[in-house]
C-alpha positions as CSV (number, residue, x, y, z in Angstrom):
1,X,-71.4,18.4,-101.9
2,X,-73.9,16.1,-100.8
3,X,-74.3,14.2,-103.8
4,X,-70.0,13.8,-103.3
5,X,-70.5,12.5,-99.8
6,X,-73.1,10.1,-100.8
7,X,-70.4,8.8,-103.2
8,X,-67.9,8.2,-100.8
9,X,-69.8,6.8,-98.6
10,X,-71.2,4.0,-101.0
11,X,-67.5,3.5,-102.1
12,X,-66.9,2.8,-98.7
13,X,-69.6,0.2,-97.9
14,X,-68.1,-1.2,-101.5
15,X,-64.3,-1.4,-100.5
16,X,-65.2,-2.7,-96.6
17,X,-67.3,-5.3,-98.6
18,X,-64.8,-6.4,-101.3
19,X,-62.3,-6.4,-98.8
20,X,-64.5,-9.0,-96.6
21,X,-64.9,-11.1,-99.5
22,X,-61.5,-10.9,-101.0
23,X,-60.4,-12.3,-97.3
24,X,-62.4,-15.1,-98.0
25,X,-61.9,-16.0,-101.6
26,X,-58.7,-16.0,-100.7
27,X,-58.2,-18.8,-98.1
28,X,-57.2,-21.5,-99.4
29,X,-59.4,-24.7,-98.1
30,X,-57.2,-26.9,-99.5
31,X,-54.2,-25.5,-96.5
32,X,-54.8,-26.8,-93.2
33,X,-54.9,-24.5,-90.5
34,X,-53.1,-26.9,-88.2
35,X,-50.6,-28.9,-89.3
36,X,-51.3,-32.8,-89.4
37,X,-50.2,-34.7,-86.3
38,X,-49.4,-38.0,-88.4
39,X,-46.9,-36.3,-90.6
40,X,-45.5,-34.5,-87.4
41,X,-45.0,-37.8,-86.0
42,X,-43.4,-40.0,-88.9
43,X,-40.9,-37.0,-89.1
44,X,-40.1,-37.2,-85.8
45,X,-39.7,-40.9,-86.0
46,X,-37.6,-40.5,-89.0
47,X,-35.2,-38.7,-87.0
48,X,-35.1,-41.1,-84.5
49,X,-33.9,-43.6,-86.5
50,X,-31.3,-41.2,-88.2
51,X,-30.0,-41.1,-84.4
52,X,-29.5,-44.8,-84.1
53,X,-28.0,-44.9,-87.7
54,X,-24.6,-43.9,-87.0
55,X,-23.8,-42.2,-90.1
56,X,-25.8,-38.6,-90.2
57,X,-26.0,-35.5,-90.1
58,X,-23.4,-33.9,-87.5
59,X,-24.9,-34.0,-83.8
60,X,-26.4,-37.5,-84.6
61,X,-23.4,-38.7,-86.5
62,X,-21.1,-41.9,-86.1
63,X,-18.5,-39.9,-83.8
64,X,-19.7,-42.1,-80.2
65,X,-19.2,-45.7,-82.3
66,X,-15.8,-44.6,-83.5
67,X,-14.8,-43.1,-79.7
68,X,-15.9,-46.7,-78.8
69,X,-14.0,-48.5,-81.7
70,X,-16.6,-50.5,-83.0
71,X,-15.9,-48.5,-86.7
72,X,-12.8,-47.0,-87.8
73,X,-12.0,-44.4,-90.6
74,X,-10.8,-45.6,-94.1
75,X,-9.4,-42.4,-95.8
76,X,-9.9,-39.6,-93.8
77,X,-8.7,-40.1,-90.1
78,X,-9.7,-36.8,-88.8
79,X,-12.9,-38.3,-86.4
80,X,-10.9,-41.6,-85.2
81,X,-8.1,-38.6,-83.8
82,X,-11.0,-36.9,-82.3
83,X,-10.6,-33.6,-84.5
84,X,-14.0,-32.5,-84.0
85,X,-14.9,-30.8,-80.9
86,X,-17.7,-29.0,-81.3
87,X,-21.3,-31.1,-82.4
88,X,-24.6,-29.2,-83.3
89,X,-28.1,-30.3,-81.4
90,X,-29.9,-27.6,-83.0
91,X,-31.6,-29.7,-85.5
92,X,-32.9,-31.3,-82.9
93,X,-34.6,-29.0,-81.3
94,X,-35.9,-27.3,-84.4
95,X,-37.1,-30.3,-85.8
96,X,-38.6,-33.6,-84.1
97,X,-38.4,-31.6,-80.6
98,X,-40.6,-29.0,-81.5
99,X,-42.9,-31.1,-83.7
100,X,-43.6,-32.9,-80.5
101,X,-44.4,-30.1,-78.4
102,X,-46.7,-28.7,-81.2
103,X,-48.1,-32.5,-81.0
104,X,-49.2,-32.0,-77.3
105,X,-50.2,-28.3,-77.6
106,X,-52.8,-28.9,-79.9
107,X,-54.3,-32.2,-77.8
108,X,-53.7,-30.5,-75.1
109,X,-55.3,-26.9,-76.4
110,X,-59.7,-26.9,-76.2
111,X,-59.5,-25.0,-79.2
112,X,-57.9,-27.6,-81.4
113,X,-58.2,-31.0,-79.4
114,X,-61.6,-32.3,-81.3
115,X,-59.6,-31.3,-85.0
116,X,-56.7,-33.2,-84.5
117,X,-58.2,-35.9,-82.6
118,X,-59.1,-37.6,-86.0
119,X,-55.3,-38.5,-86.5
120,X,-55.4,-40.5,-82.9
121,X,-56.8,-40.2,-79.4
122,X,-55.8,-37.2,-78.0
123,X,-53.9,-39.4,-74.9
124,X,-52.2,-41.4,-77.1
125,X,-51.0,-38.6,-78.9
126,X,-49.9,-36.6,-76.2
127,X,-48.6,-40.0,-74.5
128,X,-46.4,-40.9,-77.3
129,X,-45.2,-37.3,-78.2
130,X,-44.0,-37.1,-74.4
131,X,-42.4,-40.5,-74.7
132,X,-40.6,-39.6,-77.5
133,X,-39.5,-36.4,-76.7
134,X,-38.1,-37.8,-73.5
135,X,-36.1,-40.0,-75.4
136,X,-34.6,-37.5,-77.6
137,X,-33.7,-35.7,-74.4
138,X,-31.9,-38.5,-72.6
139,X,-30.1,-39.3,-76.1
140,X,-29.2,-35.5,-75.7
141,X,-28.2,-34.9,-72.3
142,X,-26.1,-38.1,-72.4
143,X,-23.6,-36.5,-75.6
144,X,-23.5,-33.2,-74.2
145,X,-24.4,-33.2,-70.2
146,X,-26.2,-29.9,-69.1
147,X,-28.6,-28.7,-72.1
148,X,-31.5,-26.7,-72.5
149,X,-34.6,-28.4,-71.1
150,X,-37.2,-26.2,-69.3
151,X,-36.7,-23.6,-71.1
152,X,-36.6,-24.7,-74.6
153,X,-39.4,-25.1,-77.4
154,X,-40.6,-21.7,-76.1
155,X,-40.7,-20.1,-79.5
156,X,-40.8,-16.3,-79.4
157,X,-40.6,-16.5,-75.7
158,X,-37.5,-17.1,-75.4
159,X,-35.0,-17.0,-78.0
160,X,-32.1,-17.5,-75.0
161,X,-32.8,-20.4,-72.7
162,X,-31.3,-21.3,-69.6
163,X,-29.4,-25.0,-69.4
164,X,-30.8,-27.9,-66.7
165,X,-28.0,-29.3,-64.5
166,X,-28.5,-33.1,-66.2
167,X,-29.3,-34.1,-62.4
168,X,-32.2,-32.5,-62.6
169,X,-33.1,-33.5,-66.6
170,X,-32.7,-36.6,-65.6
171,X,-35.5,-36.5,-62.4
172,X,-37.6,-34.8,-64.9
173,X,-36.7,-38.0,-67.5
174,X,-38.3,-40.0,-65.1
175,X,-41.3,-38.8,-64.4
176,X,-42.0,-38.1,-68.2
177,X,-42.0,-41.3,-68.9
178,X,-43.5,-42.7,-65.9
179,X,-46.5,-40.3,-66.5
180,X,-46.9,-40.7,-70.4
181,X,-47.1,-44.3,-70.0
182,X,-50.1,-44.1,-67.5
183,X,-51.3,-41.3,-70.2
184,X,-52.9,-44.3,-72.7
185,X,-56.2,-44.5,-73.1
186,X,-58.3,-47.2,-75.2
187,X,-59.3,-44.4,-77.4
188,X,-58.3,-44.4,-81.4
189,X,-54.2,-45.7,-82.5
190,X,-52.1,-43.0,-83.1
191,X,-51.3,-42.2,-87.0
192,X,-48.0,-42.0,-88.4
193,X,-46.5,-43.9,-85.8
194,X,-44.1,-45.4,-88.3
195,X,-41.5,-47.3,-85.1
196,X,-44.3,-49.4,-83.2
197,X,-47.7,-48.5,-85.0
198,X,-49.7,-46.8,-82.2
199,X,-49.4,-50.3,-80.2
200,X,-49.8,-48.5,-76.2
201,X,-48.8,-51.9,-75.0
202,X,-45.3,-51.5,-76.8
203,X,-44.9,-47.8,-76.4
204,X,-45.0,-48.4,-72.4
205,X,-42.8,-51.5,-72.7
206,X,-40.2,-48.8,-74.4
207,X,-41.2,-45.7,-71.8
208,X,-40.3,-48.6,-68.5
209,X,-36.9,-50.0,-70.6
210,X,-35.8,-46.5,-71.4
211,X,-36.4,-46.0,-67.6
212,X,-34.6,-48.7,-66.8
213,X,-31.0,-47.9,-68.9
214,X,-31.8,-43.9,-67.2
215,X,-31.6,-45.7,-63.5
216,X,-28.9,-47.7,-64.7
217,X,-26.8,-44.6,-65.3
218,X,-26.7,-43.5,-61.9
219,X,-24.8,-46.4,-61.1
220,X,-21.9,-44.1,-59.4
221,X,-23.2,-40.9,-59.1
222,X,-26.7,-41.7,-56.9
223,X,-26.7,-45.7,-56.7
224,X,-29.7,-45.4,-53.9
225,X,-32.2,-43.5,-56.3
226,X,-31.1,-45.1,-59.6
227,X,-31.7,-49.0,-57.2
228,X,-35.1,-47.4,-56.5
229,X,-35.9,-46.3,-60.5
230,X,-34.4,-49.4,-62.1
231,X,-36.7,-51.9,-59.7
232,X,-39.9,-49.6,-60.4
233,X,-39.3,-49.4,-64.4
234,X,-38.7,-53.5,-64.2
235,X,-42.1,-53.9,-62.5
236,X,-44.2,-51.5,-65.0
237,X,-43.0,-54.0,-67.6
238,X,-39.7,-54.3,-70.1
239,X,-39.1,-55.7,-73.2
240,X,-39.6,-59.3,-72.2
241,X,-38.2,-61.2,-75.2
242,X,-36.9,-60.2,-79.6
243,X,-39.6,-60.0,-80.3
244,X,-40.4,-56.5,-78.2
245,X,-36.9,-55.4,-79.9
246,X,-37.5,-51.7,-80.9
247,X,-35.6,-51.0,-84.2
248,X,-36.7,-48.2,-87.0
249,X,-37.1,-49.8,-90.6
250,X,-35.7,-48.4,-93.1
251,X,-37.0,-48.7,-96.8
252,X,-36.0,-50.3,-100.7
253,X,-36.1,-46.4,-101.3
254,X,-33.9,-43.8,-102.0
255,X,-35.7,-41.6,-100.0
256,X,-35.9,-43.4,-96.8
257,X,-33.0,-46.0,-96.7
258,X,-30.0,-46.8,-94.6
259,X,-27.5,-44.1,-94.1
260,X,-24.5,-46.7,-94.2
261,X,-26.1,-48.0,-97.2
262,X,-25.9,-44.5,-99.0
263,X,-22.5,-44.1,-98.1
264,X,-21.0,-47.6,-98.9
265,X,-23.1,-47.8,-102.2
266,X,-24.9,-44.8,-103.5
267,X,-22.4,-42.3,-102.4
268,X,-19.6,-45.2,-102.8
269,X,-17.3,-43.3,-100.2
270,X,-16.9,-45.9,-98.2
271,X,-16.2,-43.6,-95.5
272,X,-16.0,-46.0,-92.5
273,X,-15.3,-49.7,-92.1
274,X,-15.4,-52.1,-88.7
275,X,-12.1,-51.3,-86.4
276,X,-9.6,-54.0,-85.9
277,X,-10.4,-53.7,-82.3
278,X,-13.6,-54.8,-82.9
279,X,-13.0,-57.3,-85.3
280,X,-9.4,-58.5,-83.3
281,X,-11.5,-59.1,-80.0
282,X,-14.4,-61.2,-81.8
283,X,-12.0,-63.1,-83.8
284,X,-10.4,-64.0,-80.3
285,X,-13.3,-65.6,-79.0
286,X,-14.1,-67.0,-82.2
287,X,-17.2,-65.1,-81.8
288,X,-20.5,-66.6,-84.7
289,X,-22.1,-62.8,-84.7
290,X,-18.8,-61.9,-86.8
291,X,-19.9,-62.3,-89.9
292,X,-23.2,-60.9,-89.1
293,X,-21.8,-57.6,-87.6
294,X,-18.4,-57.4,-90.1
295,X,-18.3,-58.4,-94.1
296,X,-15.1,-60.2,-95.7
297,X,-13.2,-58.1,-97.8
298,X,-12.4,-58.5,-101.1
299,X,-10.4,-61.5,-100.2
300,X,-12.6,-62.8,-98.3
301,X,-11.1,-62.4,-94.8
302,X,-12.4,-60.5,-92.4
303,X,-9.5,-57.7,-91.5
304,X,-10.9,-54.6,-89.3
305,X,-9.0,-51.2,-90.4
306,X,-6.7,-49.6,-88.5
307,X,-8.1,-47.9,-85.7
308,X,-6.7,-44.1,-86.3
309,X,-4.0,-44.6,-88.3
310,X,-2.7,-41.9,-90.0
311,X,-1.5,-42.3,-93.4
312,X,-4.8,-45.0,-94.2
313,X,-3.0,-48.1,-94.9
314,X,-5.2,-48.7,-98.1
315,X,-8.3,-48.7,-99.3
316,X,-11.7,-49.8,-98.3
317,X,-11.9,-53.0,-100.1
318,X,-9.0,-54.2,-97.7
319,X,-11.2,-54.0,-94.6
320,X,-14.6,-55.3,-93.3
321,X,-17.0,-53.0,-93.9
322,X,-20.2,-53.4,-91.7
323,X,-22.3,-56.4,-92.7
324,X,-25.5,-56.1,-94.8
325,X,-27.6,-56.9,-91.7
326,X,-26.8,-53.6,-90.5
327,X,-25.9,-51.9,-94.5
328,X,-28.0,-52.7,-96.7
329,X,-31.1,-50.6,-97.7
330,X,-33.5,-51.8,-96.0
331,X,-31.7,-52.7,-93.0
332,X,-33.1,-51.4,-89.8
333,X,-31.7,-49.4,-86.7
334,X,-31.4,-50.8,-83.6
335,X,-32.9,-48.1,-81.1
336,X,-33.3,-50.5,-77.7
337,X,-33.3,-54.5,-77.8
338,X,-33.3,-57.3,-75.6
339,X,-30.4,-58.0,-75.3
340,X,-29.6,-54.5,-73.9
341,X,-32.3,-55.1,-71.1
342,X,-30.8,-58.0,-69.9
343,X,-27.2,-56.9,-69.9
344,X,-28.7,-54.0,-67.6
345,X,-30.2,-56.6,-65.4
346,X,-27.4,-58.8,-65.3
347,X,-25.2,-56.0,-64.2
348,X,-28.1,-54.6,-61.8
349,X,-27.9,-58.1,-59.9
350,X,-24.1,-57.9,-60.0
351,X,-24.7,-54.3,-58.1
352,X,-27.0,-56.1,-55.6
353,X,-29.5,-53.7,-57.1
354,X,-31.8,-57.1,-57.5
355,X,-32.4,-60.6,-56.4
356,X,-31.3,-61.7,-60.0
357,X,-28.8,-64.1,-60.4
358,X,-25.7,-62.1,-62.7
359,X,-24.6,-64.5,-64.2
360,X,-27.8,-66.4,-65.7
361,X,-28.5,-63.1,-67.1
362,X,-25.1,-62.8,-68.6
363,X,-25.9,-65.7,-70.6
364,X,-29.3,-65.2,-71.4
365,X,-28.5,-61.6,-72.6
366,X,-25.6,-63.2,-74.9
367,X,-28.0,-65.9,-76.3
368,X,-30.6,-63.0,-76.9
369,X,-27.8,-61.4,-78.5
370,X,-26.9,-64.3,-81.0
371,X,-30.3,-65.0,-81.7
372,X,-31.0,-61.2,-82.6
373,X,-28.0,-61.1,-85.3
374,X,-27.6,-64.6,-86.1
375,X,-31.4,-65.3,-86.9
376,X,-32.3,-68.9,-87.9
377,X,-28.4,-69.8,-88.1
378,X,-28.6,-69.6,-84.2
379,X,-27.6,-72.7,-82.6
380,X,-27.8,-73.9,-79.0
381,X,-24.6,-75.7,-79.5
382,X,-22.9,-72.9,-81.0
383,X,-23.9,-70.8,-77.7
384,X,-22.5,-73.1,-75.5
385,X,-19.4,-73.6,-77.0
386,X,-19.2,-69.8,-77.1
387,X,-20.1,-69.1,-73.2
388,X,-17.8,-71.8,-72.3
389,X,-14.7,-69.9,-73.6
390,X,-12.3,-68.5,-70.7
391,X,-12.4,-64.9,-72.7
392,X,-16.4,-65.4,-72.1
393,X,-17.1,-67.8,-69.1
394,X,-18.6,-65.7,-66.1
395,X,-16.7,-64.9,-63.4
396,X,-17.8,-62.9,-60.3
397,X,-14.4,-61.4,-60.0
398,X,-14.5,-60.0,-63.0
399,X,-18.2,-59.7,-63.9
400,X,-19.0,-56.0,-64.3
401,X,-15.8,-56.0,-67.2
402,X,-17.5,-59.1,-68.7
403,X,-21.0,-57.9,-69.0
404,X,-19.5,-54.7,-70.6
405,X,-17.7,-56.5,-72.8
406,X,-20.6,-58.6,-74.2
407,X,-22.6,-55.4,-73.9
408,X,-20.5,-53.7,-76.4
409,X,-20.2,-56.3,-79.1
410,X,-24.5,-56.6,-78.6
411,X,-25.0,-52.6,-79.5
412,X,-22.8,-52.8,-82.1
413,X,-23.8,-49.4,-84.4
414,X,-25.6,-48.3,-81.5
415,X,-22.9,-46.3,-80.8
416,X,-23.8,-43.5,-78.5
417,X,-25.4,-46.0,-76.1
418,X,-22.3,-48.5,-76.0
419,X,-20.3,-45.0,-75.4
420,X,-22.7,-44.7,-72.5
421,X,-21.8,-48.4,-71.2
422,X,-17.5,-47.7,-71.9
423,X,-17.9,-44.2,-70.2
424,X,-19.5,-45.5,-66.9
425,X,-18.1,-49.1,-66.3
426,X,-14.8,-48.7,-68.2
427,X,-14.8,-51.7,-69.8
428,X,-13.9,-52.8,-72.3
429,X,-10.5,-51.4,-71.8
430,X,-9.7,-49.4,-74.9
431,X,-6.3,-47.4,-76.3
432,X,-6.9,-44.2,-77.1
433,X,-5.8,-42.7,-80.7
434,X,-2.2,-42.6,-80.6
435,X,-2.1,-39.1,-81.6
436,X,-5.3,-36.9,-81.3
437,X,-5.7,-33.8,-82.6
438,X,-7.8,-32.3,-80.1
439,X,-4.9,-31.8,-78.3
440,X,-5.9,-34.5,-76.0
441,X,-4.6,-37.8,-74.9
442,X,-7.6,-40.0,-73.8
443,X,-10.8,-41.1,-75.4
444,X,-13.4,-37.9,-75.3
445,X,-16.4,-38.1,-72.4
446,X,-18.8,-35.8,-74.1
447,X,-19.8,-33.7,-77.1
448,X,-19.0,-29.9,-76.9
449,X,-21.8,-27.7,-77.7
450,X,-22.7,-25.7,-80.8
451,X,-20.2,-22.5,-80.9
452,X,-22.4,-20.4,-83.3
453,X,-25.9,-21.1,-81.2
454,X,-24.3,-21.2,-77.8
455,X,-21.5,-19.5,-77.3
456,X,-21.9,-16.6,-79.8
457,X,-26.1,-16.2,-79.7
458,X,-26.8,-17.2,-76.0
459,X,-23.6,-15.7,-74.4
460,X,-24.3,-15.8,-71.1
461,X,-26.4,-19.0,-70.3
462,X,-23.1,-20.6,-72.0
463,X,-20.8,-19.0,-69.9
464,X,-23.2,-19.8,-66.9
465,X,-22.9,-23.6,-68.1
466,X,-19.4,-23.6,-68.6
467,X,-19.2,-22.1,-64.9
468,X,-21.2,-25.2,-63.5
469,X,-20.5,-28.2,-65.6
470,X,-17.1,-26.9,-66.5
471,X,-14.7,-26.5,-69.7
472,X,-16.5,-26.7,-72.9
473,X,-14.2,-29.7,-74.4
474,X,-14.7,-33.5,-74.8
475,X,-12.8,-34.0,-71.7
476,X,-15.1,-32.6,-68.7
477,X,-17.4,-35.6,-67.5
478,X,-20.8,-35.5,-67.7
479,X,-23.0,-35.5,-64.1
480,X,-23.1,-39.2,-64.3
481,X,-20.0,-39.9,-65.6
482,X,-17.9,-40.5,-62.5
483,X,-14.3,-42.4,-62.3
């Protein structure tokens, strides 16, 4: 008996040893126990151009350019008649919103701060991961209105969250980027920052513009505090010229190139061509960006398709598909320009928000404009010819239409932000598809939410929503959408 007990006991101490070293042989050291920050951010990034692309995957998709009319369908009509209803955010919050938190968790965490400081310093990280997120979220809030927001990226601890009035997103917006901006430090640049290469200087030029458009948005729902926000985010510094444009570059490379250029060539669907509203009204005022904004067609002419038409009155090759400035390849995506921040200003002064004279910044935004599409064919005698039009000359009675107007030919395939100009000025004036099939008769306001996520899995924070914000359809306005 003894000598079996000794025998146990030795096999024992032999399995708790082998055990012990089987553990160890079999880590890999090869596998990172925290996943890299620099690939975390290019992803994120990646997505952020995908948003400002137009055609994607549905949530960031081309729906707000065609609600706006800058594109049109070619064969199927379904999206110009505003069929869909119901868009998906949740790969945004699986994907580049939680790789941001888990960006700031681990600069922010003692544990793992000195690890993954060697991809950046851990402010910058945590600066631009809050800058970006905050973007994401204002891009967000703007489509759909109330959304989850404190309560989300909680992982396991909370499968269910609660949605933010906007209002109060939008307070929060604020002080995110206010903060992160402040957050820079002269530490190491932050790796796989593939939009403005771990440059601080630009990153808080973008935080204070993206301020700036937020203030701008309050225009008729809280005109004192968005006055207050809009002269603060000017003083921390704006993009002050092109040259600050921010715009995400796509590559020579089927694995990172233009979505419009997949589906016009790769694909060869052809899916969506420049609306004759858009190409009508620049043809009107003899506009130079056309041909940098709209190709010829196979004639040679530049003909916009039928906005919703239902049959399609012929194939692609009769219409204008989008230029090659914003198609081909390697063409980049707008995400906030110049131009943009001085059509804000120029509307601000028109307010009497600022001291700023409206209608020098009218024509310093279109100029920015014309020099951002037209490149080195930009003349100073084509600009003045064009500003001198009575379609384009400024006009104080009519200087809020005209500033939208220009506003929306400048963020052409920007689509969800020119939605945001058409849905809080009105202008331009637009017709809306002449027969929807949404059962609607106007131009949607917002983006309903995910059925299967929302309405199925999270039952009662969607009702609770719907109770607040109102119906779930693409006709209840958004906080800041006011008539």
């Amino acid at each position: 008996m003894k000598l079996y007990k000794s025998i146990l006991f030795a096999g024992l101490m032999l399995t708790t040893v082998a055990c012990s070293d089987f553990e160890e042989m079999n880590v890999n050291p090869n596998s990172p126990l925290l996943p890299n920050t620099a690939s975390l951010f290019t992803g994120a990034i990646r997505t952020v151009g995908t948003m400002n692309s137009q055609v994607g995957p549905a949530g960031f998709n081309i729906t707000p350019a065609l609600y706006v009319q800058q594109f049109g369908d070619v064969t199927y009509i379904e999206d110009s008649r505003y069929k869909t209803i119901n868009f998906s955010y949740n790969g945004l919050y699986a994907g580049p919103l939680v790789n941001l938190q888990a960006i700031i968790d681990q600069n922010t965490n003692e544990a793992t701060r000195a690890s993954v400081a060697t991809y950046g310093s851990n402010n910058n990280q945590i600066a631009i991961a809050r800058i970006l997120k905050a973007y994401i979220y204002q891009w967000m809030t703007d489509r759909w209105g109330d959304i989850p927001y404190s309560q989300a990226l909680k992982g396991d601890q909370n499968f269910s969250p609660a949605f933010d009035k906007q209002q109060d997103i939008y307070t929060d917006l604020f002080k995110e980027y206010k903060e992160a901006a402040a957050q820079f430090d002269a530490g190491a640049a932050v790796k796989g920052d593939i939009l403005l290469s771990g440059n601080a200087a630009r990153w808080k030029k973008f935080a204070a513009t993206q301020r700036m458009l937020a203030a701008l948005q309050l225009s008729k729902v809280d005109p004192t505090k968005g006055r207050t926000e809009f002269a603060a985010a000017v003083a921390d510094g704006v993009l002050a010229s092109n040259a600050d444009n921010v715009r995400y570059t796509y590559l020579s490379d089927a694995n990172n190139e233009n979505p419009l250029y997949t589906n016009y060539v790769r694909s060869n669907r052809k899916d969506f061509a420049v609306s004759n509203t858009f190409v009508d009204y620049l043809k009107k005022v003899s506009d130079p960006r056309l041909p940098y904004l709209a190709a010829p067609n196979q004639r040679g002419e530049y003909v916009g398709v039928p906005y919703a038409v239902f049959p399609a009155t012929g194939p692609a090759q009769n219409f204008s598909l989008a230029a090659t400035t914003v198609a081909a390849q390697n063409a980049p995506a707008n995400i906030v320009t110049y131009a943009e921040v001085l059509f804000a200003q120029a509307e601000a002064a028109k307010l009497g928000w600022t001291t700023g004279n409206a209608k020098t910044l009218y024509e310093s935004a279109i100029m920015a404009s014309m020099q951002q599409w037209m490149g080195t064919n930009f003349t100073d005698a084509a600009y003045k010819t064009y500003i001198a039009q009575p379609d384009v000359a400024y006009t104080e009675a009519k200087g809020i239409e005209q500033i939208a107007t220009q506003r929306w030919i400048a963020l052409f395939n920007q689509g969800t932000s020119a939605w945001n100009s058409w849905r809080r000025t009105g202008f331009p004036v637009l017709k809306p598809a002449a027969s929807p099939l949404n059962g609607g008769t106007a131009i949607p306001r917002r983006l309903a939410y995910p059925v299967a996520t929302e309405g199925t899995l999270n039952t009662a924070n969607y009702n609770a929503v719907i109770a607040s914000q109102g119906a779930d359809d693409p006709y209840t306005r958004i906080w800041w959408d006011k008539p």
